[in-house]
Structures are given as structure tokens and as C-alpha cells.
C-alpha positions as a LaTeX table, in Angstrom:
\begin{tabular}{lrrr}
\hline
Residue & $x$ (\AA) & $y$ (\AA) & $z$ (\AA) \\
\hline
Unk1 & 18.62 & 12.93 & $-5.46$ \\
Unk2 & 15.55 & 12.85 & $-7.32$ \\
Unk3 & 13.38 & 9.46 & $-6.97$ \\
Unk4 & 9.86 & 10.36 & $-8.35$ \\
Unk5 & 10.71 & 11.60 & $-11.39$ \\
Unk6 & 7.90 & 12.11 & $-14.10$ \\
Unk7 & 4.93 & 11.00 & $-11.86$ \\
Unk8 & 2.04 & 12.18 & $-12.71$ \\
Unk9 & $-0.79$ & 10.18 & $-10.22$ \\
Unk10 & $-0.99$ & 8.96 & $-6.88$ \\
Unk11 & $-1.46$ & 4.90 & $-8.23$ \\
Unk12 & 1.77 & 5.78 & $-9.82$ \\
Unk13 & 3.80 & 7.16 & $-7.23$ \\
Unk14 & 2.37 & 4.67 & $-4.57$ \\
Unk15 & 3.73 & 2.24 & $-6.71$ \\
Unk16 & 6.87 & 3.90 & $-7.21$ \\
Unk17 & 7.39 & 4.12 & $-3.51$ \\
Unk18 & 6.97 & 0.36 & $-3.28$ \\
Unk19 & 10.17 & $-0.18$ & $-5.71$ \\
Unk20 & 12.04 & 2.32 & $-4.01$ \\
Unk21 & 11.83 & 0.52 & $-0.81$ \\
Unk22 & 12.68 & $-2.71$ & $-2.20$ \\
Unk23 & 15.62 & $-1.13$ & $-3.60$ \\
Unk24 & 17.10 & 1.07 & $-0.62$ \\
Unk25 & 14.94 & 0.15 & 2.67 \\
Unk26 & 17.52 & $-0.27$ & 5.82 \\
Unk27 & 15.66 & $-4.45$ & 6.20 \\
Unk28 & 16.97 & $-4.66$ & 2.85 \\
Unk29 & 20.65 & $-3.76$ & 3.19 \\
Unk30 & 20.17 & 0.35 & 2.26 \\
Unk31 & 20.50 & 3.07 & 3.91 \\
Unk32 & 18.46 & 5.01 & 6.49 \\
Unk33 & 19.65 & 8.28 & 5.56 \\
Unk34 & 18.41 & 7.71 & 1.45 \\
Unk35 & 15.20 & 6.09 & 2.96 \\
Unk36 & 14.33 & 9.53 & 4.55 \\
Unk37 & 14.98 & 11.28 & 1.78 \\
Unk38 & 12.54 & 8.95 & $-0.38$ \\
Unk39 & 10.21 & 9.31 & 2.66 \\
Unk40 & 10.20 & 13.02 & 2.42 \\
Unk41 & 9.89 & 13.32 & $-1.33$ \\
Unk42 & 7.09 & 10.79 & $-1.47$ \\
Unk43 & 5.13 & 13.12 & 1.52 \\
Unk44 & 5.83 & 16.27 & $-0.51$ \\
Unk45 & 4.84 & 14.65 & $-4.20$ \\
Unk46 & 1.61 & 12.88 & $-2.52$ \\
Unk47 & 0.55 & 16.21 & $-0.95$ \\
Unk48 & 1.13 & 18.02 & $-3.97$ \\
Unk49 & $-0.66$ & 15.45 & $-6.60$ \\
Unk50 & $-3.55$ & 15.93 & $-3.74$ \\
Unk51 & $-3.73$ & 19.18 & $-3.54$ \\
Unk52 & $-3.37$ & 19.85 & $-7.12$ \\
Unk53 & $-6.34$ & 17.67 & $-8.08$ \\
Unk54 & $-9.34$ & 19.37 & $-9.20$ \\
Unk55 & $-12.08$ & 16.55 & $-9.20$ \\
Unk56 & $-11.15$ & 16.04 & $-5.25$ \\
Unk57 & $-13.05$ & 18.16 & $-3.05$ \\
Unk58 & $-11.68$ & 19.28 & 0.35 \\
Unk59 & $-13.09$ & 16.14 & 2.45 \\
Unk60 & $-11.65$ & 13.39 & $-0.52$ \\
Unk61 & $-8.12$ & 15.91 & $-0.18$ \\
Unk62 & $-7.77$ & 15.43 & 3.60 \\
Unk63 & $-8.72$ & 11.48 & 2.91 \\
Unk64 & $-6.15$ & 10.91 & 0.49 \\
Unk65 & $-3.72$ & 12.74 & 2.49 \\
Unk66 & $-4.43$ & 10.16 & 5.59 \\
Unk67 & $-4.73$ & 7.35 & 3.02 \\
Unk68 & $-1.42$ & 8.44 & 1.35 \\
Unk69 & 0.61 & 8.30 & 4.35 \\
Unk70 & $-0.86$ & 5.93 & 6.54 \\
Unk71 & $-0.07$ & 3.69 & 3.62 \\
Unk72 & 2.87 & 3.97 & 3.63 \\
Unk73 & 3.69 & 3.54 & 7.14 \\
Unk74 & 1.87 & 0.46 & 7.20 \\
Unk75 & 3.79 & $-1.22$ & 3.68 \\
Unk76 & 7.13 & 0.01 & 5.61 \\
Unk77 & 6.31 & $-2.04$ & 8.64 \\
Unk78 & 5.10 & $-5.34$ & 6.72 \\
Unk79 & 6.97 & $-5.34$ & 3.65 \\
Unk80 & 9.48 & $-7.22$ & 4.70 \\
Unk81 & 7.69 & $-9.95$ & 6.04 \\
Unk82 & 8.75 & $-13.51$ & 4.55 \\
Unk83 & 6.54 & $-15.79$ & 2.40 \\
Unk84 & 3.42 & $-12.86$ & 2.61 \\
Unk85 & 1.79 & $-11.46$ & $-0.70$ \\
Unk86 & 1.00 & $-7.93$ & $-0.26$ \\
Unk87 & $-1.70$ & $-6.39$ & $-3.00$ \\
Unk88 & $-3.26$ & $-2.68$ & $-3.25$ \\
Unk89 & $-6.48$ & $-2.98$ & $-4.90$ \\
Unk90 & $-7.96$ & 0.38 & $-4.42$ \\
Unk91 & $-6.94$ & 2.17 & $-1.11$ \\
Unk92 & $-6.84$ & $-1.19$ & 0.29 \\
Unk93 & $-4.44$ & $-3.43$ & 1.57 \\
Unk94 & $-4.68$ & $-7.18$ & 1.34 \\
Unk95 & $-2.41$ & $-9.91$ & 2.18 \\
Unk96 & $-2.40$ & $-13.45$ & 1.28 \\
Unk97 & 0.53 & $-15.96$ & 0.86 \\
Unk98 & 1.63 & $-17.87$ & 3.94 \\
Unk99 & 0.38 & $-15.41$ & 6.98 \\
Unk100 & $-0.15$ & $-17.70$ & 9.50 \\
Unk101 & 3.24 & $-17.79$ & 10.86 \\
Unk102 & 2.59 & $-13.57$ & 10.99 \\
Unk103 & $-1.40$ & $-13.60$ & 11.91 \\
Unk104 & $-0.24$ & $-12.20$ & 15.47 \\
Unk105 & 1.87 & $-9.24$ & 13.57 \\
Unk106 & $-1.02$ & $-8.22$ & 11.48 \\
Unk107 & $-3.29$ & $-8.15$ & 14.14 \\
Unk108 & $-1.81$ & $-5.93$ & 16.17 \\
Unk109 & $-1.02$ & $-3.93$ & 13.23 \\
Unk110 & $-4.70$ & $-3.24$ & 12.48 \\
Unk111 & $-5.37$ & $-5.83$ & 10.04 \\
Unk112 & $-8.59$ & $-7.93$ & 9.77 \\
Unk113 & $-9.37$ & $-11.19$ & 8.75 \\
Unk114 & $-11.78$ & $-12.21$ & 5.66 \\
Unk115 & $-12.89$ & $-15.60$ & 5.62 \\
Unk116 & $-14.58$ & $-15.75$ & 2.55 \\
Unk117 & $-11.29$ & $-14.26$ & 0.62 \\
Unk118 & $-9.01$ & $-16.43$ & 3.02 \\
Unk119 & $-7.11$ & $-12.72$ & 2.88 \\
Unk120 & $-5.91$ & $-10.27$ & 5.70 \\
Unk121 & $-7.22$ & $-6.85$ & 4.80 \\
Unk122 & $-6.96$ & $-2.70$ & 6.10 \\
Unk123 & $-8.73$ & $-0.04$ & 4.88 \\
Unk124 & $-8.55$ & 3.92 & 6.23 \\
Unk125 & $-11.78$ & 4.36 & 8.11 \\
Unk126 & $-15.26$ & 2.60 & 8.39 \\
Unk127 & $-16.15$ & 0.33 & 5.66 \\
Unk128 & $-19.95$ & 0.08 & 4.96 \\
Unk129 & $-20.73$ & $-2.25$ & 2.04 \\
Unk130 & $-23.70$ & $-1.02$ & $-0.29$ \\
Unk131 & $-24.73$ & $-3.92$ & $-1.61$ \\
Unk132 & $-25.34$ & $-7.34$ & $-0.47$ \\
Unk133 & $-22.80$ & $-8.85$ & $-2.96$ \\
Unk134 & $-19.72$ & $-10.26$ & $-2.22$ \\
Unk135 & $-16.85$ & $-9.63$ & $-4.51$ \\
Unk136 & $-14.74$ & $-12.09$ & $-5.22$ \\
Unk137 & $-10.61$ & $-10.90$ & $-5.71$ \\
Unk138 & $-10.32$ & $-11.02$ & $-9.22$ \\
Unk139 & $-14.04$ & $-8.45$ & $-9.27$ \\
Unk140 & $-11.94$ & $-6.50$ & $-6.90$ \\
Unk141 & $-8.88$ & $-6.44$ & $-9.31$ \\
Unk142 & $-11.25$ & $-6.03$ & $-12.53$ \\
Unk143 & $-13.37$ & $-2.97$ & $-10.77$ \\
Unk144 & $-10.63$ & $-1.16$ & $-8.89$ \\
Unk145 & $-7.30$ & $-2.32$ & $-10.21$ \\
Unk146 & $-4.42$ & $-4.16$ & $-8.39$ \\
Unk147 & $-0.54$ & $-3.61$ & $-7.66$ \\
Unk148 & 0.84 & $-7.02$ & $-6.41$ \\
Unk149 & 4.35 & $-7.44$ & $-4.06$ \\
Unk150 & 5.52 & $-11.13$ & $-3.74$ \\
Unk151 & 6.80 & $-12.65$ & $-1.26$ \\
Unk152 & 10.30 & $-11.27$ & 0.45 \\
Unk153 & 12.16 & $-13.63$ & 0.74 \\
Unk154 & 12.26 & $-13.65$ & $-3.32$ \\
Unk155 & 12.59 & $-9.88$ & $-3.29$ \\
Unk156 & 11.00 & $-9.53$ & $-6.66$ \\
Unk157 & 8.48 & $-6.14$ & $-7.13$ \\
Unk158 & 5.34 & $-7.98$ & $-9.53$ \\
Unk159 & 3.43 & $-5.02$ & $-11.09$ \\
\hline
\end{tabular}
């Protein structure tokens, strides 16, 4: 089986992923063995968009490669979560919806706390702001873009 047919970015096939494991995740009543085949195929086509991307040099290669699949461990383990919003704007991860019941979870999953957003976030690395502005969401969205999951327990995929 092919799943990643006619890709042609990283945003792309990150989002692609995401519907896959809507569609055929074990939590979600598929099955393990197509899950590790979409696993596999997603490493591979990440690695090779990476890799095959001229304007990255070696350092921003290796960083996407982390990004790429640390990413996707950490959707796997909290997509499934009920009555959570999950959003990539950029390479980061933010969360918003009704996380309090799950504050503990995405704690000990790595996740941090933004007051001023009201938003759990995680980001690869050390973040060191440049500027003494805060962003609101929506600048986040407009400057960097956004891919949005809703909440589980209506198992809808909201682009």
C-alpha cells in the first residue's frame, strides 16, 4: 500500500500523516500492522523530502529530521485525547480545548504551559524569543501558518 501519494512538502505530508492516523490508528479501531506501514513510509518520505531539499543546509537537515519524527511520536501519543484541540503552527505544537482534565499527561509528556495564550505548547529544542513582542495566536497562524485537529471524541480532521 501506498499512503503518501503525490506529496510534494513536509507541511503536506505532516498533514497527511495526521489523516492517516485518524483513519487507521489501533485507539481508533485500525490496525497495528497498517499503522507501521504508514509509520515507515512517513520516516522514509520525511527523510527523503529532507534530504532532497536544496535551501536546507546540513544543520536545518538534521533539525527537520528530529523535528519530523519527534512529531510524530508526540501527535501519536496525544491524539487521541478527548475534548483537546491539537494545532501545528510552525514546528510547534499547541493545545487548547478542555486540557485540564489531561494537564498531568502533557506534562509529563514535555509540554509547557503559556499563560498569556491559555495554550499548552512543545517545540524541538531551546526557544529564545528575538523580540520583546508577544504574538498573539491568530499572528502565529497569519506569520507561520496553522493545521488544526479537533477534539476526539468528534473524530473530525479540520484543515
Amino acid at each position: 500500500m501506498k499512503f503518501f501519494e503525490n506529496i510534494k512538502t513536509l507541511d503536506e505530508l505532516r498533514k497527511e500523516y495526521r489523516r492517516l492516523a485518524f483513519l487507521y490508528h489501533p485507539d481508533k479501531g485500525g490496525e497495528s500492522a497498517i499503522m507501521q506501514v504508514i509509520n515507515d513510509q512517513y520516516d522514509r518520505l520525511s527523510e527523503k523530502l529532507i534530504n532532497s531539499n536544496e535551501t536546507f543546509s546540513e544543520g536545518r537537515k538534521e533539525y527537520e529530521q528530529q523535528v519530523s519524527e519527534e512529531m510524530r511520536q508526540r501527535l501519536d501519543r496525544i491524539m487521541f485525547m478527548t475534548g483537546i484541540v491539537i494545532e501545528l503552527i510552525g514546528s510547534w505544537i499547541w493545545i487548547t480545548g478542555n486540557s485540564f482534565p489531561v494537564r498531568e499527561t502533557l506534562k509529563g509528556e514535555g509540554y509547557k504551559f503559556s499563560h498569556p495564550k491559555a495554550a499548552w505548547y512543545w517545540h524541538k529544542g531551546e526557544y529564545f524569543k528575538k523580540s520583546g513582542k508577544l504574538m498573539s495566536m491568530d499572528d502565529m497562524r497569519d506569520a507561520w501558518g496553522s493545521e488544526k485537529v479537533e477534539s476526539q471524541s468528534k473524530a473530525n480532521y479540520v484543515n
